[in-house]
C-alpha positions in Angstrom: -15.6 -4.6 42.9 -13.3 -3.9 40.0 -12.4 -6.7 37.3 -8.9 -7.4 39.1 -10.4 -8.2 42.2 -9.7 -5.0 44.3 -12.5 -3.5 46.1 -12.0 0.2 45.2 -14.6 3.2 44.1 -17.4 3.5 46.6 -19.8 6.5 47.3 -18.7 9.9 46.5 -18.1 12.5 49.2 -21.4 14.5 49.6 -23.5 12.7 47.6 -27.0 12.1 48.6 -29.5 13.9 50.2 -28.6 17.2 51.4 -28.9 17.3 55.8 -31.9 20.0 56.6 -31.5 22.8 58.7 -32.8 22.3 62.2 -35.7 25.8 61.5 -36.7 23.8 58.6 -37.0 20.0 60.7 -39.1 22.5 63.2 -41.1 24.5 60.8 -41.8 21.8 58.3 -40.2 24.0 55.6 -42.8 26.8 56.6 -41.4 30.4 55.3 -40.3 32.3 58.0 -43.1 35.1 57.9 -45.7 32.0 58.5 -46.5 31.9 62.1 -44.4 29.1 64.2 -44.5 28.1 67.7 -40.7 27.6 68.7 -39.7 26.5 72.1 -36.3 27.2 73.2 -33.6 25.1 73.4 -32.5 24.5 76.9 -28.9 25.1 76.4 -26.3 26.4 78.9 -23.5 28.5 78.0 -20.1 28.2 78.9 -17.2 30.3 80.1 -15.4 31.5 77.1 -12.5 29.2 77.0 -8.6 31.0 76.5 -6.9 30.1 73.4 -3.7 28.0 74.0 -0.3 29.6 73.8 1.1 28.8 70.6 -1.9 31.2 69.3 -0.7 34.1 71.2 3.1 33.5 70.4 5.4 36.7 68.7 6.6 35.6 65.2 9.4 36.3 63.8 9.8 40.1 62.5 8.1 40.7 66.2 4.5 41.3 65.7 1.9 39.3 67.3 -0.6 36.8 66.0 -3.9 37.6 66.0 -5.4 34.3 66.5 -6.7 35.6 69.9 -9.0 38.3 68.8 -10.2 35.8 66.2 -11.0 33.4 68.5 -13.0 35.8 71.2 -14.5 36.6 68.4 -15.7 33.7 67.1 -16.5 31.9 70.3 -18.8 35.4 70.6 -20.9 34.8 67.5 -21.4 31.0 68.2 -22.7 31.8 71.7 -24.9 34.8 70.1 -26.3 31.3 67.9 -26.4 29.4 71.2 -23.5 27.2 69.3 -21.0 27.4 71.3 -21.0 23.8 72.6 -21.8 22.3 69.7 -18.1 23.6 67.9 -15.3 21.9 68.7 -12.7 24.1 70.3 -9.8 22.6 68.1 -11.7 23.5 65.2 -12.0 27.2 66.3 -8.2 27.2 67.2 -7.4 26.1 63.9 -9.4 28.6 62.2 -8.2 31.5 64.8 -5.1 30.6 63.5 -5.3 30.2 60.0 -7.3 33.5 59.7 -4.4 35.1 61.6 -1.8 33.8 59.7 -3.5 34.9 56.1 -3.7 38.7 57.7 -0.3 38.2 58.8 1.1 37.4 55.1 -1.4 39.9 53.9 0.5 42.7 55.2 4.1 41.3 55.0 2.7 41.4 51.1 1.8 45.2 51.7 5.7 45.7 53.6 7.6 44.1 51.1 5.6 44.1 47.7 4.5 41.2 45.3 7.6 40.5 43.5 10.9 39.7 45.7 14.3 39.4 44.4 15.4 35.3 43.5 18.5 34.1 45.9 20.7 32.8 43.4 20.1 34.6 40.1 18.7 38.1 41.6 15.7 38.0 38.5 12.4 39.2 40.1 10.0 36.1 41.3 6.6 36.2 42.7 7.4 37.3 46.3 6.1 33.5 48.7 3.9 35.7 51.1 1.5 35.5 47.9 1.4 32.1 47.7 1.5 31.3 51.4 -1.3 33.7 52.1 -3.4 32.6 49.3 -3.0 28.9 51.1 -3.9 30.2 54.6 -6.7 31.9 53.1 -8.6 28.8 51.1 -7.7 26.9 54.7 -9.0 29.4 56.7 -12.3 29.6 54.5 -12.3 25.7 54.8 -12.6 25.5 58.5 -15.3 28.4 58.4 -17.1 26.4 55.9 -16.9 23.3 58.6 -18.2 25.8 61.4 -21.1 27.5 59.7 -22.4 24.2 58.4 -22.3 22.9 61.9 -24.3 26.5 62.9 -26.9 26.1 59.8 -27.6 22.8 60.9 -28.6 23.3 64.5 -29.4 26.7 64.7 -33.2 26.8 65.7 -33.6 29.9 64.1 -34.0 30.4 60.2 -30.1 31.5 59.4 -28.2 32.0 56.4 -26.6 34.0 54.5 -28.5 36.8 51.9 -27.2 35.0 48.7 -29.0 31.5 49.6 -32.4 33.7 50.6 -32.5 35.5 47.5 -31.6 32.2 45.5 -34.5 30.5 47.5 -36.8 33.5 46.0 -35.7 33.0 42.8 -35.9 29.5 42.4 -39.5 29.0 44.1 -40.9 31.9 42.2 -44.0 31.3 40.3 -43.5 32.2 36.3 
């Protein structure tokens, strides 16, 4: 509690321990070339659901939204993890969609340039497809982060990506 008598401050957001990956729970934090007895999960899949409407709607210069292919796609590799349950399907709509609208303001940049004519005094300005795309984009990488963590942590197989394995090597390496 501060000196004024407000209750303000608190933990901060992600600290503490670090949550384990599910392989690591199961293996004891064996390396994966050690020999492990793994039973499989007894998890059913589900039909792929359909992405809702707005997703699939035209914009405005006429081309489509992508958001659909993203979304088959993604519900693909979360089954291929036997994640798909485990995902919330509003989470994977708002990726689909965020991904889709970054690639759609990617190549409005590539139609109409970087720099755009200003409305009122006709100087060059940084075209706003730049600025909304780079927003889409660190949105977009946000809700993948949300998605993979949700993967690393129950995925009963060893999985990540070739940066954190080589890091691992690295840091456990005997000088």
């Amino acid at each position: 509690m501060a000196k004024d008598g407000t209750n303000r401050g608190g933990t901060r957001t992600g600290a503490g321990k670090k949550k384990q990956p599910l392989f690591d729970k199961i293996t004891g934090g064996k390396a994966e070339n050690e020999k492990v007895m793994l039973k499989p999960a007894k998890l059913e899949s589900r039909q792929v659901p359909k992405i809702k409407d707005f997703a699939k709607e035209l914009q405005a210069d006429g081309s489509s939204l992508q958001a659909e292919l993203i979304f088959d796609e993604t519900i693909q590799w979360l089954k291929e993890r036997s994640c798909d349950l485990l995902v919330s399907r509003q989470l994977i709509e708002q990726y689909s969609v965020s991904a889709a609208r970054w690639i759609h303001c990617e190549s409005m940049v590539s139609q109409y340039g970087y720099i755009s004519e200003h409305p009122t005094t006709g100087n060059a300005i940084a075209s706003p497809y730049v600025s909304m795309s780079q927003s889409y984009l660190k949105e977009a990488n946000c809700l993948w982060q949300q998605i993979f963590q949700i993967v690393k942590e129950n995925c009963s197989e060893a999985y990540g990506t070739q940066n954190e394995d080589m890091m691992e090597i690295l840091l456990r390496r005997k000088k």
